[in-house]
N, C-alpha and C positions, 0 to 999 in steps of 0.2 A: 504494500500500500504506500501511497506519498502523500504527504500535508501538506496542502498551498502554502506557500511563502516561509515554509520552513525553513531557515538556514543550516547549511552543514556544520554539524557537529564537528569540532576539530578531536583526534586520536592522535597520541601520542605514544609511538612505538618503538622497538628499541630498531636500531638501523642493523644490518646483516649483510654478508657478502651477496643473499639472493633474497633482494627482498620482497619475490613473489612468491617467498615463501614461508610459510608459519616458523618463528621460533621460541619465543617464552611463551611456555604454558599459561603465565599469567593474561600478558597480552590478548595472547587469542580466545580468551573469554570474553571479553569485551569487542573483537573482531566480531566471532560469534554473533551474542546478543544485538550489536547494531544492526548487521546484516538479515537479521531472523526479523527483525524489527520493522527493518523498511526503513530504517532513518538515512537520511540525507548524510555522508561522512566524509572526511580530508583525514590522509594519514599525515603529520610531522614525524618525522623518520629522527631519533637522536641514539648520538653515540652515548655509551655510560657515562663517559666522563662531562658526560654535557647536564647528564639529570638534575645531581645536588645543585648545580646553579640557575638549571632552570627553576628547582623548589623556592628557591630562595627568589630569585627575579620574581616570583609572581606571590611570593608570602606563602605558601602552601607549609602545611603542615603535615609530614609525614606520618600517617598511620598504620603500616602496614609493620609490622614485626619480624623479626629476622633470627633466629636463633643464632647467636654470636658465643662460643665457648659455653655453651648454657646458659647463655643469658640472654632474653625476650629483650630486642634494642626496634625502635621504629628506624626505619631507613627508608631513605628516598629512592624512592622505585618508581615504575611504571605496571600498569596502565592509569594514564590519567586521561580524562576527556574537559575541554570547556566548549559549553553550551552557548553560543552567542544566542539562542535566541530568551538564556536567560541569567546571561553573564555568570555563567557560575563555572568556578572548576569540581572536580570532583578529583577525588583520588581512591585508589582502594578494587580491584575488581569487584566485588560484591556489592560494594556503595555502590559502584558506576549502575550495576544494574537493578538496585532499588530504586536508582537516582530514574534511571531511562523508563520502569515501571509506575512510576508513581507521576513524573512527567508528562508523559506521552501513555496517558490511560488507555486509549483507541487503539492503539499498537498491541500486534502479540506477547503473553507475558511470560518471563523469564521466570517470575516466583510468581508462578499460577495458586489461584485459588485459598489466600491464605496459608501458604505453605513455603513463607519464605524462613521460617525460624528453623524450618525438619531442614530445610535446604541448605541453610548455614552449620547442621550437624554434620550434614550429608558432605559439606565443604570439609568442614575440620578432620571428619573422621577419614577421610580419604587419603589427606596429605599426614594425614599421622600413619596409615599403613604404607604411605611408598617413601617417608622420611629415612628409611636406610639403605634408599637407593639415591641421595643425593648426590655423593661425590661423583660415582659412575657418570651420571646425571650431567653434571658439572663439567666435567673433563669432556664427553661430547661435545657438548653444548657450546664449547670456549672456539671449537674447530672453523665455527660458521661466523663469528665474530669478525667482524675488520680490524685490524691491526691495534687501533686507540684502543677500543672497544677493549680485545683481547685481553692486551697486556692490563688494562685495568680490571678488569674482573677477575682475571688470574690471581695479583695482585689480592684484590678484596675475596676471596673465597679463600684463598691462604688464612687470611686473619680469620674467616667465617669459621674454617672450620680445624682451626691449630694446626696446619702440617701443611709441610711442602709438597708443591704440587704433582711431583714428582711418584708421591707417595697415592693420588687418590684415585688409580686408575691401575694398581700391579694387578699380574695376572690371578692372585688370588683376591682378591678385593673384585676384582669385575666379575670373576664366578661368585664371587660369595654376594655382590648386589643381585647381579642379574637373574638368580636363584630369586632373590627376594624380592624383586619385583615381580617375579612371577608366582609365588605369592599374597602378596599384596592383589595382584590380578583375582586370583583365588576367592578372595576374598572379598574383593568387588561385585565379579561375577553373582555370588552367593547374594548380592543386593537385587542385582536386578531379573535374578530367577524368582522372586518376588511381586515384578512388575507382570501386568497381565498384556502390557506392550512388547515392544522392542528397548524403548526407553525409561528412564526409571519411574515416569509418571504411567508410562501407558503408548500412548501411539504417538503424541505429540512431545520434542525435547525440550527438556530448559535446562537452565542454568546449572545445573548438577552432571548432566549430559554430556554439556559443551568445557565444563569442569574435568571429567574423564578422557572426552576427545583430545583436550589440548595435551595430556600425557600421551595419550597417542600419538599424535600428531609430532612431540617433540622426539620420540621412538623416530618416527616415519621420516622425520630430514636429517635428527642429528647425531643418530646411531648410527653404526654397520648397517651396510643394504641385508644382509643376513639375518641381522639381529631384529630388524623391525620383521622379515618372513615368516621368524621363527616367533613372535609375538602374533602375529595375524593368526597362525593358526590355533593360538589357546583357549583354551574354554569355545570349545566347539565353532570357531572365528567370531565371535561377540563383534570384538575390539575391531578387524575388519571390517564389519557389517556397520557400526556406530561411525566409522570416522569415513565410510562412502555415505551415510545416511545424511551427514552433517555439513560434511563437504563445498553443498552447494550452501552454506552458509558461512564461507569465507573469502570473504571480498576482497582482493590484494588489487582492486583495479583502480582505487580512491586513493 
């Protein structure tokens, strides 16, 4: 659907060597929900070391939490969107899409039906089963990065997670995450064998969904070509079937 006179929503994403292509999980929840939406949108493309000053240029206050040596720290992250058509920024993936639900009421909802609090457990408990597969995670992930980008993440995940980098990708550590993302998968799965859909509500996706996708999705550009085949076929290809179903809900054309 489109709204008369709506202006485009500005997205704020992190920049990558292909950037027709999905890379933070967080990001492409907010790709997601815009595009499922119908809202009018502009990507601004920034490298990392661009964020903290973008926070700061526009007064944003950092909410999103970072697990630093055990310790919950806010950091300036992405995704953020600002709304000119009601001067606000937002920050937070799940703000953005209370923020786009409660907005743009007419539009399709991300936290359908009263059920954006189960949605927000549905968040947490997700990322707390695939939390020890981050570095794996990380050490792809740094591959796709441009050069600035790289070296400062690389950088900042050293301090994230106590040890050289050196260390978050040996051959035993990648069997022992990759193991554990699979089950974590397990364990997902076992959510949505629940659902009397495909998705975890039923027939239609939201924001829980496109929450699961974007782990896919981050499997799907910034792993092994191997490693994402050998994830398609899990749990009976779930994770396949959710990230062609979703797919055409990610707009790289804005």
């Amino acid at each position: 659907m489109s709204i008369p006179g709506l202006k485009p929503i500005v997205f704020y994403d992190f920049a990558t060597v292909a950037q027709n292509e999905p890379w933070s999980g967080n990001t492409i929840k907010t790709r997601y929900c815009l595009t499922f939406k119908g809202l009018p949108f502009q990507t601004v493309w920034l490298e990392f070391p661009e964020v903290k000053p973008f926070y700061e240029q526009h007064s944003l206050v950092p909410t999103t939490l970072y697990n630093i040596r055990g310790i919950p720290t806010p950091v300036c992250t992405l995704p953020v969107i600002m709304d000119p058509n009601t001067n606000r920024f937002i920050t937070d993936s799940f703000a953005i899409a209370q923020y786009l639900d409660e907005q743009y009421p007419d539009t399709p909802k991300v936290l359908p039906n009263n059920t954006a609090a189960l949605i927000h457990v549905f968040h947490t408990a997700f990322f707390e089963a695939i939390k020890s597969t981050m570095s794996l995670a990380c050490f792809r992930g740094a591959q796709k990065l441009n050069p600035k980008s790289k070296e400062y993440y690389i950088r900042n995940r050293e301090e994230q997670f106590g040890m050289p980098w050196e260390q978050f990708a040996t051959p035993e550590k990648t069997e022992e995450q990759w193991n554990a993302l699979r089950a974590a998968c397990n364990t997902v799965d076992g959510w949505y064998a629940t659902s009397s859909g495909q998705f975890i509500l039923g027939d239609t996706p939201c924001f829980a969904d496109f929450t699961v996708a974007g782990l896919c999705n981050w499997v799907r550009y910034c792993y092994e070509d191997q490693e994402w085949e050998e994830m398609k076929s899990w749990n009976g290809g779930r994770w396949r079937r959710l990230v062609e179903a979703t797919d055409k809900y990610l707009d790289f054309s804005k």
